[in-house]
N, C-alpha and C positions, 0 to 999 in steps of 0.2 A: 194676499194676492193683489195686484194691480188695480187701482179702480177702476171700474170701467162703466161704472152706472148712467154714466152721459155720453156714453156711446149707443149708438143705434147699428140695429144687425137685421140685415135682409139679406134672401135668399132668389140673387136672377142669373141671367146666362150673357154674359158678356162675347163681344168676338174675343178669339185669342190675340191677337192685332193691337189690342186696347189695352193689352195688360203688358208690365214691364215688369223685369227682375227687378228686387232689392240690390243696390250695390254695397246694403251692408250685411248680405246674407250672410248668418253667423256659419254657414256650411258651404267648404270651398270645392269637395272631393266628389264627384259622381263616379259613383260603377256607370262604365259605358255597358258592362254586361246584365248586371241588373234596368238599367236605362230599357235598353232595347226587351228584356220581359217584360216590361210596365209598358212601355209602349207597344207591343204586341197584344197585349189586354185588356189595352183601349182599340185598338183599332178590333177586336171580336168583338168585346161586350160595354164599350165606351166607358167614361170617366164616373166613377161609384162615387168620388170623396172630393165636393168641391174644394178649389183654392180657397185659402181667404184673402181677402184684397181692403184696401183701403184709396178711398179717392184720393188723387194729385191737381193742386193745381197749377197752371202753368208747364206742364208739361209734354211732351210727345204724346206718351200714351195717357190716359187720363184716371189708369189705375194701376197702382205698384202693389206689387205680391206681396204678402203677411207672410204666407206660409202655402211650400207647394211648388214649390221652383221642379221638382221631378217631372209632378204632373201633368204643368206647363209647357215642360220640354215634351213631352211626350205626346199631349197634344197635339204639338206642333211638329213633333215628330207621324204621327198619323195621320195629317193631311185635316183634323179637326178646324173649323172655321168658327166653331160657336162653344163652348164651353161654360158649366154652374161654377157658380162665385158663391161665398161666404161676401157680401160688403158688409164693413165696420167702418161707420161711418165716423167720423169725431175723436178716432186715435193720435195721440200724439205719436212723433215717434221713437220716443221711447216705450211708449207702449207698446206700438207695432212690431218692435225689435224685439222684447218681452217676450210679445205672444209669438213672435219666428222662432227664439229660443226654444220656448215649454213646447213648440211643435217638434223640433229636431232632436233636442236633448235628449231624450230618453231611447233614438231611435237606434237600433243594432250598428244600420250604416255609418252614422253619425263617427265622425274619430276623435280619439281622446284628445287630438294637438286644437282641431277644430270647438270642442267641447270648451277646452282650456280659453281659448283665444276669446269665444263669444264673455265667459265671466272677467277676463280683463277688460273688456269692451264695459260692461256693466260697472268694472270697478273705478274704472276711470271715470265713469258717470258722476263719481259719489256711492256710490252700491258698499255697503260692506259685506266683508263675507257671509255673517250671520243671515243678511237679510236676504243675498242670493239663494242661501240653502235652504229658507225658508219660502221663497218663491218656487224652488222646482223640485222642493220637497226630497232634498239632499241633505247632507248632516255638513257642517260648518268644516270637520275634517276632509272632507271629500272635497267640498269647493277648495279648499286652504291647497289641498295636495296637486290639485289640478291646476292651481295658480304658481305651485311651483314649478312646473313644468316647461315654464316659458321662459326657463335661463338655461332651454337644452340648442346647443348648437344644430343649424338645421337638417344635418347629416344626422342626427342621432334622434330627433324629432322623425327624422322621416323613416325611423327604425321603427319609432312606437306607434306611427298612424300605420307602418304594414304590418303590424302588431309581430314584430320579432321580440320586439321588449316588451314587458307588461308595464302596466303604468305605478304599478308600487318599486318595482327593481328601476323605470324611469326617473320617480322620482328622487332616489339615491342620487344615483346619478347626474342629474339635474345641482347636485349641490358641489358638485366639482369644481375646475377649470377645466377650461373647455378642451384644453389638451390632455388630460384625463378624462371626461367625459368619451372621446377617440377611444383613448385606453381601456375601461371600461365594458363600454359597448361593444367595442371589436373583440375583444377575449370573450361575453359571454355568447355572443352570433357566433361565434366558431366552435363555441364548446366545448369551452377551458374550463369550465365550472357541472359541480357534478348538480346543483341546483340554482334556483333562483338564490334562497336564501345564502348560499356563497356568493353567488356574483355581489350581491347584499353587503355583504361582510366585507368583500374584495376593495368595496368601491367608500364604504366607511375608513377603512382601511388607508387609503389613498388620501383618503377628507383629513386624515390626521397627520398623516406625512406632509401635507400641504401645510397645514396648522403649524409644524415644526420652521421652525427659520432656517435651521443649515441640519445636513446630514450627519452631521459631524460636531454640530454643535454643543449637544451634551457633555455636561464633563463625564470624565473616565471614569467606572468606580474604582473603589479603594480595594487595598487588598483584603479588608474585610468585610467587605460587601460582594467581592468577587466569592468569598469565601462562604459566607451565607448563599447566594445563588446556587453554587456548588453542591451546598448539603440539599439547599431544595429540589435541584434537577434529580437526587441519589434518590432523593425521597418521594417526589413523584414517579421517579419509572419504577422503582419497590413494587411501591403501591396498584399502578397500574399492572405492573407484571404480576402478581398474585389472583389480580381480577380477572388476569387472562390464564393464568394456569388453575386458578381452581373456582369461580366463581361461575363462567363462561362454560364449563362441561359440567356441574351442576345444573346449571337451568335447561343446556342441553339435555339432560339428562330425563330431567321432569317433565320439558314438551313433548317426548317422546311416550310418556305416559296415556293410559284415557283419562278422563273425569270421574269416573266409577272407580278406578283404581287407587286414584287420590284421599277421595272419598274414606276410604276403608286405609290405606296407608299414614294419612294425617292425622285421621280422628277429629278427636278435641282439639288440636293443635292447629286445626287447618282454618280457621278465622284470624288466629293472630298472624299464621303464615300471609296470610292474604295481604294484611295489613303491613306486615315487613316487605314485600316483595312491590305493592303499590307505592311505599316510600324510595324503596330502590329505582321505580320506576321513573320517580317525579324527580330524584336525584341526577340519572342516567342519563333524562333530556335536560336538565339545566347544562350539565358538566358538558354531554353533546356541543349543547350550544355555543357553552364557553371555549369549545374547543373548537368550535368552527368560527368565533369571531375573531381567534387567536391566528388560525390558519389566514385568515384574511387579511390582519395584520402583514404579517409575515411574508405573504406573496405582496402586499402592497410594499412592504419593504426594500424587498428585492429586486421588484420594478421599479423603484423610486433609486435605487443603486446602480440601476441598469442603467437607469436614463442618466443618473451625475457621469458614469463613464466613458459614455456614449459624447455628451457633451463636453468633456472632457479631450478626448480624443481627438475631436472635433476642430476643439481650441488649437489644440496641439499640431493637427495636421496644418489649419490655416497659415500658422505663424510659419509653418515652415514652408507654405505655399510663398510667403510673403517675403521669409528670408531667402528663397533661391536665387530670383532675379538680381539679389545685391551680390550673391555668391559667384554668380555666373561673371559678371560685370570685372570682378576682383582676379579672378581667375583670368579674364582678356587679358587683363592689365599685365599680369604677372607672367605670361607666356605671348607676347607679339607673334604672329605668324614672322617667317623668315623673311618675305617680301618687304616689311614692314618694320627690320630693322635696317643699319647704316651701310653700307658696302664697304668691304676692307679698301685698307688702298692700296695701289701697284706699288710694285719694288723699282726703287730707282733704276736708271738705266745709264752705262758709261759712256754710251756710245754706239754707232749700227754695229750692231752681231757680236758686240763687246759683251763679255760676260760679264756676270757681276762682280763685283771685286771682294776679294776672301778677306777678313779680319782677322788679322793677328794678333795671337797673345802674346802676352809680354814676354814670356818665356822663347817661341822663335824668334821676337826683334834682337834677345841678348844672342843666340847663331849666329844671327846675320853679321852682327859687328864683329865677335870673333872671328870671321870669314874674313 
């Protein structure tokens, strides 16, 4: 813990007037609905749980809040003029900020983005993990998980502080890009996912398609590697199909039993059943698991196909936004309106009301002369 053996602590009643908020209160979020109970609580039965405070100097007020900024409000929400103090005299402030923490941290209200934010605060100090989780008496993975937290874009952050996310499926998530992070999170608020631990799997899933350079990038297999795949697909649904034709109405079979029944049906035999049927058991969740981190895979796949399409399309449509204007411009070119070409020109004239003169072929001039 903090030292704090040269610090001095008394117990008086300050005006509320005198005292000012921290402005690096490690907690940003007040229930206005909780607010207004605590302050209804104090104005019946006044303030049970003094602030703690620390002197200022040179300041407006001449003591900033430790811990208790609720209270405070609510005081001053009650029309309170005078209110008890904790003073701690001789804190630095990092201590001060310390003991603001270990007050909020463990509080229900308290949210996990704000929780997060206060140990980067500390870690920027110098703090290392270890030594935070030994200050607030947290395990080194818990600090570690909640510092990862703070590479979640703030739309998805503000999923975990209204707690739609939990902060273990957060922190998946949190190791994305932030355009999957969107991904992610909007499929599991909607309820794409039959649990957390798929949304889990989903968002790993995704971690590794990112990991990949190009979609396409793998080489092709060979035709004997396509061909090993082949016997193994034949060979898992076998398998799997046998588990479900006879393995699945066996145990059906058995729960529908009593224990008394067993009992006397097993015998001797029903200790080593036990033991067969619990290795099945520890088998049935691995392979589960395996096949739901496979599923996650998989849908991460096809989102990650969706979006090169999508993008794709995209490109495709622009360029052709791009080439229309030059098409249209070619097309003027190539059809003038009428107005806008030459005007013929008139037929000679012989003379007033002379008609035009007829051209003869050579064939009437040879007539004429015979004539």
């Amino acid at each position: 813990m903090t030292d704090t053996n040269t610090n001095t602590v008394e117990f008086i009643n300050l005006k509320v007037s005198e005292i000012a908020p921290n402005p690096e209160q490690p907690r940003k979020f007040f229930s206005e609905e909780a607010q207004e109970e605590l302050t209804n609580s104090i104005k019946a039965n006044g303030l049970l749980q003094p602030v703690v405070v620390r002197p200022v100097e040179g300041a407006k007020a001449p003591y900033m809040l430790i811990a208790g900024e609720r209270r405070w409000r609510s005081c001053q929400a009650a029309g309170l003029e005078v209110m008890p103090a904790k003073l701690v005299a001789g804190a630095t402030e990092e201590e001060a900020y310390v003991l603001s923490i270990a007050e909020n941290v463990n509080r229900a209200d308290m949210t996990i983005m704000e929780e997060a934010g206060a140990y980067a605060d500390l870690k920027a100090a110098g703090w290392e993990p270890g030594k935070i989780a030994k200050q607030f008496g947290k395990t080194e993975t818990h600090i570690t998980w909640r510092l990862g937290l703070l590479t979640l874009r703030p739309e998805v952050a503000e999923m975990v502080d209204q707690k739609q996310i939990k902060s273990n499926l957060a922190w998946h998530i949190a190791q994305l890009s932030p355009a999957n992070q969107m991904v992610a999170a909007m499929r599991y608020v909607r309820g794409d996912f039959d649990s957390e631990a798929e949304a889990q799997h989903f968002a790993n899933g995704l971690k590794m398609m990112e990991a990949q350079t190009s979609l396409t990038g793998e080489k092709a297999p060979t035709a004997e590697e396509q061909e090993k795949q082949k016997k193994a697909k034949a060979k898992a649904k076998d398998g799997l199909g046998k588990a479900e034709e006879v393995l699945i109405p066996l145990l059906e079979e058995l729960a529908e039993k009593k224990p008394e029944d067993l009992a006397v049906i097993l015998g001797d035999d029903l200790a080593r059943h036990l033991r067969v049927v619990g290795r099945l058991y520890a088998k049935v969740q691995m392979v589960r698991n395996l096949l739901s981190k496979a599923q996650g895979i998989q849908r991460a796949q096809a989102e990650a196909f969706n979006k090169a399409a999508v993008e794709v399309q995209q490109e495709a449509a622009a360029k052709k936004a791009e080439a229309k204007p030059e098409a249209a411009e070619a097309e003027k070119a190539v059809a003038k309106p009428a107005a806008a070409r030459p005007a013929a020109k008139p037929a000679a004239k012989t003379g007033m009301g002379a008609k035009p003169a007829v051209r003869r072929t050579p064939a009437k001039k040879a007539d004429a002369a015979a004539k």
